[in-house]
C-alpha positions, -999 to 999 in steps of 0.1 A, spaced: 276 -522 -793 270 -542 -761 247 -528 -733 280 -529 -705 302 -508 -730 269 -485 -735 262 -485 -694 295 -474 -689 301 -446 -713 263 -436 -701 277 -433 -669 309 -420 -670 293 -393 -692 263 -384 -660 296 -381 -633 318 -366 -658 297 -332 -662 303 -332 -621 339 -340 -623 349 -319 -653 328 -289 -647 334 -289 -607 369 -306 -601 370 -335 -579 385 -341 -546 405 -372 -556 420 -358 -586 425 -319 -584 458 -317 -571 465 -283 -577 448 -250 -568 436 -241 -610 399 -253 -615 392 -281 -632 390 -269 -665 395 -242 -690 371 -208 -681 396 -184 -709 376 -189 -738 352 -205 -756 360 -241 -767 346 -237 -800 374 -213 -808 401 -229 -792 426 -249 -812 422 -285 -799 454 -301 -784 464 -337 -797 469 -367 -777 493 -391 -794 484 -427 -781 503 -460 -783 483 -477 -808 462 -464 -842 431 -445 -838 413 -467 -863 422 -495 -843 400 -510 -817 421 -498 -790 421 -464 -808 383 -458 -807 379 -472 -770 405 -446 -762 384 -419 -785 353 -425 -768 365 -418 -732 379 -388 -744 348 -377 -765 332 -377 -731 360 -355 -718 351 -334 -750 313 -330 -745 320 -315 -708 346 -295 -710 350 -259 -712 385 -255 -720 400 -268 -753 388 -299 -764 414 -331 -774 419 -351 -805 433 -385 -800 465 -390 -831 474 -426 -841 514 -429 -827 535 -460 -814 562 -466 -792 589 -458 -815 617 -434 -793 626 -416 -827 591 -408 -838 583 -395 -801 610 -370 -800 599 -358 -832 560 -356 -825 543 -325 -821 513 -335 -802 507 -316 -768 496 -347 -745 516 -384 -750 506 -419 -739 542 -436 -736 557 -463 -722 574 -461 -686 610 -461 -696 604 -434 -722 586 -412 -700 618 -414 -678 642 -419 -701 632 -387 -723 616 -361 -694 656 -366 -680 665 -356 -716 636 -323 -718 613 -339 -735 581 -339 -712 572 -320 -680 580 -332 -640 542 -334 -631 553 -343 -598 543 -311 -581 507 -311 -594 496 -343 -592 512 -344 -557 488 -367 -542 485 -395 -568 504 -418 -540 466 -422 -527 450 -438 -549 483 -455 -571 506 -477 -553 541 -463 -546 557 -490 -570 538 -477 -599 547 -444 -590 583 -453 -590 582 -464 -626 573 -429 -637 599 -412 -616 630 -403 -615 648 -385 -583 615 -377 -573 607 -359 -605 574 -378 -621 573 -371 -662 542 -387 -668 507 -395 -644 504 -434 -649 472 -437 -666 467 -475 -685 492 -510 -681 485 -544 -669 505 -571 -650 509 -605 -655 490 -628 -627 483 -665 -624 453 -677 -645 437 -709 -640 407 -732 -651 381 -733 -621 366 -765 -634 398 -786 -634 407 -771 -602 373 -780 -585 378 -814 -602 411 -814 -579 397 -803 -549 422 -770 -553 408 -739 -533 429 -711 -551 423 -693 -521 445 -711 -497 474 -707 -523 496 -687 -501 533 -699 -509 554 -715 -532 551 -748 -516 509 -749 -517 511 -736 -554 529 -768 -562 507 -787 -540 477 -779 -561 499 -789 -592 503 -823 -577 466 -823 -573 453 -810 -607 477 -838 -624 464 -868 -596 425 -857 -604 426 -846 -640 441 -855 -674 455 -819 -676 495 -810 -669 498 -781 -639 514 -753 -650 519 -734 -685 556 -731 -691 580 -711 -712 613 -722 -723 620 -711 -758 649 -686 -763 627 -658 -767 619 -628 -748 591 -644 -732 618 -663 -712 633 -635 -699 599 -620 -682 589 -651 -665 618 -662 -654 623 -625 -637 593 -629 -622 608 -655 -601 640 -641 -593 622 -610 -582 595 -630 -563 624 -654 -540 636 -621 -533 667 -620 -556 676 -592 -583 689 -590 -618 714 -561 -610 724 -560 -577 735 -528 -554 772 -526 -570 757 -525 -607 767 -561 -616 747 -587 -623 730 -602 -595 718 -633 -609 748 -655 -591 729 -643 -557 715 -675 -533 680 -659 -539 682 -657 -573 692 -691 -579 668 -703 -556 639 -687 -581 656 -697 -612 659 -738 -595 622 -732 -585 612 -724 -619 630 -751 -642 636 -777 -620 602 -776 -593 576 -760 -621 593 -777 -649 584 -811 -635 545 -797 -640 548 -784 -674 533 -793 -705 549 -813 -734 574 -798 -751 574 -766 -728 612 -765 -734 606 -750 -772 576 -728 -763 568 -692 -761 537 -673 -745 518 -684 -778 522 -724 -772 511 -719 -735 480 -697 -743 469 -729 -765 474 -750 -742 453 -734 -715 425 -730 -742 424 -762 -751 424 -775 -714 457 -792 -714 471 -772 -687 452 -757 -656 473 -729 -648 493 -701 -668 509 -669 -669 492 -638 -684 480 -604 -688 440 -593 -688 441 -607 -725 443 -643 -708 405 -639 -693 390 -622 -726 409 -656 -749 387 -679 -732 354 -653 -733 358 -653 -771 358 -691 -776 329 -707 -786 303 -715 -763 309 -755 -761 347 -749 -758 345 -719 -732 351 -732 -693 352 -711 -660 384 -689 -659 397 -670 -621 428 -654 -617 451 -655 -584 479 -628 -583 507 -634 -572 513 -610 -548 490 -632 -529 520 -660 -528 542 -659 -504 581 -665 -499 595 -661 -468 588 -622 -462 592 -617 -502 559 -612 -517 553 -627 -554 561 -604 -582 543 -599 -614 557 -583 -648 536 -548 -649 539 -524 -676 528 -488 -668 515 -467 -701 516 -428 -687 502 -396 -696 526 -373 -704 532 -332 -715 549 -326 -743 580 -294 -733 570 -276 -765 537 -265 -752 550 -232 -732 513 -216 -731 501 -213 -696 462 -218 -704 472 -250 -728 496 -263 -704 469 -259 -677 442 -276 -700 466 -301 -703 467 -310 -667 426 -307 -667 429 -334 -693 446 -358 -673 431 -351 -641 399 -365 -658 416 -396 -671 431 -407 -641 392 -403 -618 378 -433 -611 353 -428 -639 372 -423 -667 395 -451 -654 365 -478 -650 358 -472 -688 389 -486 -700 369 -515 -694 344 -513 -716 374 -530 -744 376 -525 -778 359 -537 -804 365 -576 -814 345 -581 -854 353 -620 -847 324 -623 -817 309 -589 -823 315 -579 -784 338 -560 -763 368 -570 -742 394 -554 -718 428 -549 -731 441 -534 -707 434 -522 -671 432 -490 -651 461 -481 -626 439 -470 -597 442 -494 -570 406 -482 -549 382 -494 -582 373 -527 -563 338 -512 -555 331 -498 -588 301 -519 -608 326 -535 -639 346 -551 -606 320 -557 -584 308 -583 -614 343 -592 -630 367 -595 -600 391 -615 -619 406 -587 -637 416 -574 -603 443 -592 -598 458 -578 -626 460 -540 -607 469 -556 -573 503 -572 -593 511 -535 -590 520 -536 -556 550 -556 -559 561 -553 -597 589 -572 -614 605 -548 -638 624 -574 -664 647 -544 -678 658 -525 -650 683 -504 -673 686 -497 -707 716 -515 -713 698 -550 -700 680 -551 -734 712 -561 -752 725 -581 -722 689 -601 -726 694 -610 -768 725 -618 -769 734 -639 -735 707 -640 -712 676 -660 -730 700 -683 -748 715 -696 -713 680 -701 -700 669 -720 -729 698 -742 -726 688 -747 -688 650 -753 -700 668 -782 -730 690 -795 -699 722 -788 -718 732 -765 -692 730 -759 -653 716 -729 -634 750 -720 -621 768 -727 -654 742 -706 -677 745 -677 -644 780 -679 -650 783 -668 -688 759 -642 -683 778 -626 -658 808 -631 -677 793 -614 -706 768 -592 -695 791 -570 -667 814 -554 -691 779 -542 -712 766 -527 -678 802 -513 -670 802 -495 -704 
């Protein structure tokens, strides 16, 4: 175990005694104490938090050993992470007490009676999570689950081909400087600018919402239809294929996330498009291959008043409907107001568990947008940008129904845009054509 994974579990554990046996003024949002005081934990019946991934896994036991901290301080009823997935059928079924899910099924399934509205407890989340994320969780004001875990997707680039450029990511405030610095890498360096997807796969369809979303267009617009035919869309679709294209690397047309991600690691490309797991891929090369990684998200880039948008998934905590005891549905609540404090949140950090390199790396990051201060920031600032993409998030399935509308129509016209075997307008066209009557259903 590494000492930064041992630091932070040493001191999350020190605060936690404060937080857990005392309350805390950033996360009690109701007037029951912070934990449990009915009896004694020992003869309590623990409650079960079904999480995302299995508890063997190396996401499992960084999960487990937040919530052993939780455990040791407590006076209520202690938890016992479960191994679950994401699977809608299995979730409805699942007895557990406390559920890590994804947004939609939060939503989708508290409308349905599945989980709790939280909203009037954790009341005054909106300080420290942005209004966007709370969104995601909500519906007419009724939130099913506390966000808790997720990432965006931010801009990720090679500082030593960009200092070979003379690129100051800093000053990369619109669209128009971004491809500047493209023009720059390529004049300076061997390397193509820009990591590019064009394969028909779902990769396709979250980048290329990205840029709809970030030119200030929409993918359903405000009478239900598709609103890909919109001058704003188009605008971010032409910037992508036709302006980005241009930077792209060899054979981008066939590629997926996968084919990017080599590229960048083999220094063929200076910039891509990825989650936290884009920073730790380079961390776990070997020392001769490894180069300087920084992050710029793309909230920071400008369009017009239309700020970039980055793909963000949102994993909340949520309360199963079948628990009907007060004093478990209270120690419930006690539960999650420790894994949303700062604290608990920062320790997501500490990563699981990689047997290739022996060390620990992020997977994902914490939702809190006021950790800039805290000590893992303060000496890895690059994962930052991955929580401030939460201020202006592109959602790539804004219902249901845009799933189906996405495999059958909408990643086949865009790779046929990426191939050049069809325009912008004439791939928009069939969509539409084939994707309203779905939505109308």
């Amino acid at each position: 175990m590494n000492k930064k994974f041992i630091s932070l579990l040493l001191g999350a554990t020190m605060v936690s005694s404060i937080i857990v046996g005392c309350g805390s003024d950033t996360t009690d949002t109701s007037n029951t104490s912070a934990v449990s005081k009915n009896d004694k934990k020992e003869d309590l019946e623990p409650m079960q938090f079904r999480i995302g991934w299995d508890v063997e896994s190396g996401r499992g036991q960084a999960i487990k050993a937040i919530v052993d901290v939780y455990n040791e301080q407590t006076d209520g009823r202690t938890v016992e992470v479960v191994s679950g997935n994401n699977q809608v059928e299995d979730i409805m079924t699942s007895e557990a007490e406390i559920m890590q899910l994804e947004y939609f099924t939060a939503t989708s399934l508290g409308q349905e009676g599945y989980f709790y509205d939280l909203s009037d407890d954790f009341n005054n989340v909106s300080e420290f999570f942005s209004p966007a994320v709370i969104d995601m969780v909500s519906v007419d004001d009724e939130m099913y689950g506390v966000p808790w875990l997720g990432h965006t997707l931010s801009f990720i680039y090679n500082k030593d081909l960009l200092d070979l450029s003379g690129v100051n990511p800093d000053e990369i405030t619109s669209w128009e400087k971004f491809e500047e610095s493209l023009l720059k890498v390529e004049e300076n360096t061997d390397a193509k600018g820009m990591g590019m997807i064009g394969k028909q796969m779902g990769d396709l369809s979250w980048m290329t919402a990205m840029f709809v979303h970030s030119f200030g267009g929409s993918l359903i617009d405000e009478t239900g239809n598709i609103g890909l035919d919109s001058k704003e869309s188009k605008e971010g679709l032409d910037f992508y294929f036709n302006t980005l294209g241009k930077y792209g690397q060899e054979g981008w047309q066939e590629h997926t996330g996968v084919e990017v991600m080599e590229a960048f690691r083999t220094q063929k490309i200076a910039f891509e498009i990825q989650g936290p797991w884009g920073v730790t891929d380079i961390w776990k090369l070997p020392e001769e291959q490894r180069f300087n990684v920084g992050t710029l998200a793309l909230s920071q880039i400008m369009h017009g008043e239309y700020k970039g948008a980055a793909e963000a998934s949102v994993h909340p905590i949520a309360i199963s409907t079948l628990v009907e005891d007060e004093d478990l549905l209270e120690d419930a609540k006690d539960f999650i107001r420790f894994m949303i404090t700062p604290e608990a949140q920062e320790m997501l950090m500490a990563g699981e568990f990689d047997e290739k390199t022996g060390e620990y790396y992020p997977f994902r990051v914490p939702i809190r947008n006021d950790l800039q201060n805290s000590p893992y920031f303060i000496e890895h600032p690059e994962f930052l940008a991955f929580i401030q993409g939460f201020e202006n998030p592109s959602i790539e399935v804004p219902v249901p129904e845009w799933t189906e509308i996405r495999e059958r129509y909408l990643t086949a016209g865009y790779s046929a845009v990426a191939n050049g075997s069809k325009t912008i307008d004439e791939a928009v066209s069939e969509i539409i054509k084939m994707g309203n009557p779905i939505l109308q259903d």
